[in-house]
N, C-alpha and C positions, 0 to 999 in steps of 0.2 A: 697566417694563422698557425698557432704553435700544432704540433701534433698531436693527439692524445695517446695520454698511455696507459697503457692496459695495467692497470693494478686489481692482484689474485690474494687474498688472505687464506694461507694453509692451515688449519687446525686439526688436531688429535692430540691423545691423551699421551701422557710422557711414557717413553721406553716403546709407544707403537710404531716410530719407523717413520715420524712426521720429517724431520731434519734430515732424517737420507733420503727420504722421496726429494725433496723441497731441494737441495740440493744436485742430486740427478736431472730433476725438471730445470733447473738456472742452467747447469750446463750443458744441458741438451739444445736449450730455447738459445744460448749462444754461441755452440758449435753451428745453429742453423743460419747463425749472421743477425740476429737478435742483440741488442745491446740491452744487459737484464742488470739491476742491480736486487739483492738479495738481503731482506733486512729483519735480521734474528730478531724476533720478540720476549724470547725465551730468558728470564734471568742468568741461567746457568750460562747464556753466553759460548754457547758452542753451536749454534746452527750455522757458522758459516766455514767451520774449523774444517774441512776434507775437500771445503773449494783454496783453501790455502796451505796445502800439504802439513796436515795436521797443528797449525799455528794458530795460537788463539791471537784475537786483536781488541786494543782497548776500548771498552764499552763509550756509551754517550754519559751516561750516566757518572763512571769513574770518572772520564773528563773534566766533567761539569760541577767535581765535588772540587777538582784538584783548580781549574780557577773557572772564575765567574762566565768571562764571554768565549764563548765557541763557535769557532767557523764551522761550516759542516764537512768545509773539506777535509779537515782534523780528525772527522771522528769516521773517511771514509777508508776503506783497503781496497787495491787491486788483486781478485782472486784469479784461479783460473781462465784462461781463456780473455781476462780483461772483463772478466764480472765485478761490479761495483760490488760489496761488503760493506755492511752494517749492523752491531749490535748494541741494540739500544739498553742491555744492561738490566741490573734494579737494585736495590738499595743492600745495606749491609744486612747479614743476616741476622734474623729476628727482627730487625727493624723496618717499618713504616711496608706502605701496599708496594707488592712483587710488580704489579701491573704499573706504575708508575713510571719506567722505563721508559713503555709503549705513547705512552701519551705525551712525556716530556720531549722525546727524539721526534716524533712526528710533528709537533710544534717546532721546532726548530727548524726542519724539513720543509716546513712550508713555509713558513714567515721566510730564511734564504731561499723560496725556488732551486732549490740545489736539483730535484729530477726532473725542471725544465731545462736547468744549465748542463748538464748531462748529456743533457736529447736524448732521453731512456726510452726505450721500448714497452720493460716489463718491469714492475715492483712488484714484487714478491714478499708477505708477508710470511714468516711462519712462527706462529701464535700458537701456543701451550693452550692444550682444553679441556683440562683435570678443569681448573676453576673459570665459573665464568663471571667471572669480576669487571669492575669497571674497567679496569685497565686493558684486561686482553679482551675487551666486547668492541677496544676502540675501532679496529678495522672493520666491524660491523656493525653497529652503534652508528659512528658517524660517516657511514657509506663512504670511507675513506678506498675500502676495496669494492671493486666492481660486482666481482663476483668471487665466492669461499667457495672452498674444496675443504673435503676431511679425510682424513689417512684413519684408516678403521680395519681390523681383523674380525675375525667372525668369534672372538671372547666376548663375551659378556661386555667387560667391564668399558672395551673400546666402545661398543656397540650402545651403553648407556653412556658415555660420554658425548658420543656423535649427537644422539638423540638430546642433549642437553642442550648444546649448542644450536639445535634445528629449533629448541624452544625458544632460545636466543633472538636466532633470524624473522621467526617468527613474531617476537616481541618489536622489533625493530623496523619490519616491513611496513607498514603502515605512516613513517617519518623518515622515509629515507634511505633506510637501513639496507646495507648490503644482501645481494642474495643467496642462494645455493645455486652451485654447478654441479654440482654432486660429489659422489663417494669414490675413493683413491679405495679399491680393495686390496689389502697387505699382506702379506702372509699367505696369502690362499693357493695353499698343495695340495689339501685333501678337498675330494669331493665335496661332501656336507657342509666346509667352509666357506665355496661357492654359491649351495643353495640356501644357509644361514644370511647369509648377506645380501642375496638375492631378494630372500622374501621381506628383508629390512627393507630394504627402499622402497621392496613393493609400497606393502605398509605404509610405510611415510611419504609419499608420494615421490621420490624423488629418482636416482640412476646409477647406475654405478658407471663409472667413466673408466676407467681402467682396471682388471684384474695383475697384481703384479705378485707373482710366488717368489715365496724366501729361498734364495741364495746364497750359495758360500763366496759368490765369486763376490757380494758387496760386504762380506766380513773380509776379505780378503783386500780390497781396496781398501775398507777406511784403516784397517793396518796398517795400510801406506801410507796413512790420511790423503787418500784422496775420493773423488768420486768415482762409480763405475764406467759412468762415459768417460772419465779421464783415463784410468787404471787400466780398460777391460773394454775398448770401444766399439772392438767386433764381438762381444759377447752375447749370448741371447738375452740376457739380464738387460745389457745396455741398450739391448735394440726394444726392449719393455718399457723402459725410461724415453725413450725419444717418440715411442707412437703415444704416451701418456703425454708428453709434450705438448705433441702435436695437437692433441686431441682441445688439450688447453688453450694452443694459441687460436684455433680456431672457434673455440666455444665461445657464444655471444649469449645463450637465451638461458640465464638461470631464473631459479624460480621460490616459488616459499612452500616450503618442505610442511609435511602435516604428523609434528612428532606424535609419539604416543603418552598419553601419561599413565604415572608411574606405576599403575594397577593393569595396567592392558600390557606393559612393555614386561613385568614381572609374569603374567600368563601368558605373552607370546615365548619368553625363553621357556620356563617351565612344558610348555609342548614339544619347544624344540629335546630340551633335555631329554623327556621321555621316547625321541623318535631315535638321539644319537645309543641310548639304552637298548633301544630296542633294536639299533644294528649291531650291538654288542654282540647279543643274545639270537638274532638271527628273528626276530619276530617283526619284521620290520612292516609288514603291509599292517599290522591292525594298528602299529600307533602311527603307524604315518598317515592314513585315512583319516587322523583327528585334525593335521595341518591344515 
């Protein structure tokens, strides 16, 4: 009986820190003796670029334009550590759905068996969640991943994308649909950042699975183009990335997140705004007794 393997779909909204999390978790989960392969969803085609010392590698999609039949061991890279690499690409620009990519390289993916023939451990999606289009819903749409995670900062604008997606899982639970594991918190060095995000999951039912604060030592690494566990491996950065890891490879029970809509999720910021106002100004007990 084959093994199974644990397939994880990453989401967050672009520029929040989804690709260097996603990345630090592959090569942490295969410095622990894990056989992970790592499969960008992302058009832009850089999610796998700092597990290959800053090298980009040719999409499925470019492949697939340039001729008809494709092996998939064609379209895979050896990254750090002997992480499998794959970006699934998307079409030229301005033309046809971004999401396309995602759907075409996973069909390919599966009709080869390519991550039986592997004897993968971990697939690792990381899925762009600005839009949530057919394309990039496919990891959880078609319960392709087991369980999703979301890389989120305590902005606004992360925090309404997360919650989009959670409408997503939501939509999709009921046939199948992959679940939530909870919340990657990013960025988080100030205080209020903490309890910003804190009280989001409350709310939506769901967890925050690891707090990981902004450092210079992962602007310093992907200079190198590499990862922090590669770059930086006794770092305290690095040692955030391997208990996030961990936290992963042990995580079995996800669940269906209860987002807010769009009138509750605009008056929960709106309080918060008024509370971070009022640590400005030092009046912090009367607006914080409204939370």
């Amino acid at each position: 009986m084959a093994k199974k393997i644990k397939q994880i779909a990453i989401y967050g909204k672009g520029g929040i820190g989804k690709s260097t999390t996603t990345s630090n978790i592959s090569a942490a989960l295969s410095t622990a003796g894990y056989k992970v392969m790592q499969f960008g969803c992302d058009p832009k085609s850089d999610s796998t670029n700092t597990l290959r010392g800053g090298k980009y590698i040719p999409t499925v999609l470019d492949t697939l334009r340039e001729k008809n039949v494709v092996k998939a061991h064609e379209v895979i890279f050896e990254g750090f550590n002997g992480i499998y690499c794959v970006e699934a690409g998307g079409p030229a620009p301005g033309v046809g759905c971004a999401g396309r990519g995602i759907i075409t390289a996973v069909q390919l993916f599966k009709q080869q068996k390519a991550f039986e023939e592997l004897d993968l451990d971990y697939v690792i999606y990381d899925v762009l969640g600005d839009v949530v289009c057919g394309g990039f819903a496919v990891p959880v749409r078609e319960g392709i991943a087991e369980h999703v995670f979301t890389v989120s900062s305590a902005d606004f604008m992360a925090v309404y994308a997360a919650n989009n997606l959670f409408k997503g899982i939501q939509k999709y639970s009921n046939s199948g649909g992959a679940l939530l594991g909870g919340v990657i918190a990013n960025s988080i060095n100030a205080p209020y950042s903490k309890e910003i995000i804190d009280d989001f999951v409350k709310q939506t039912n769901t967890q925050v699975v690891e707090y990981v604060p902004r450092s210079v030592t992962v602007t310093q690494s992907e200079l190198q183009g590499k990862t922090t566990i590669e770059a930086a491996p006794d770092s305290k950065q690095a040692g955030v990335y391997r208990s996030l890891a961990q936290k992963i490879a042990d995580h079995t029970d996800s669940k269906v997140p209860t987002p807010l809509d769009i009138g509750a999720l605009r008056e929960w910021a709106a309080k918060w705004a008024d509370h971070l106002l009022a640590l400005e100004t030092g009046e912090v007990r009367a607006a914080a007794s409204s939370i």
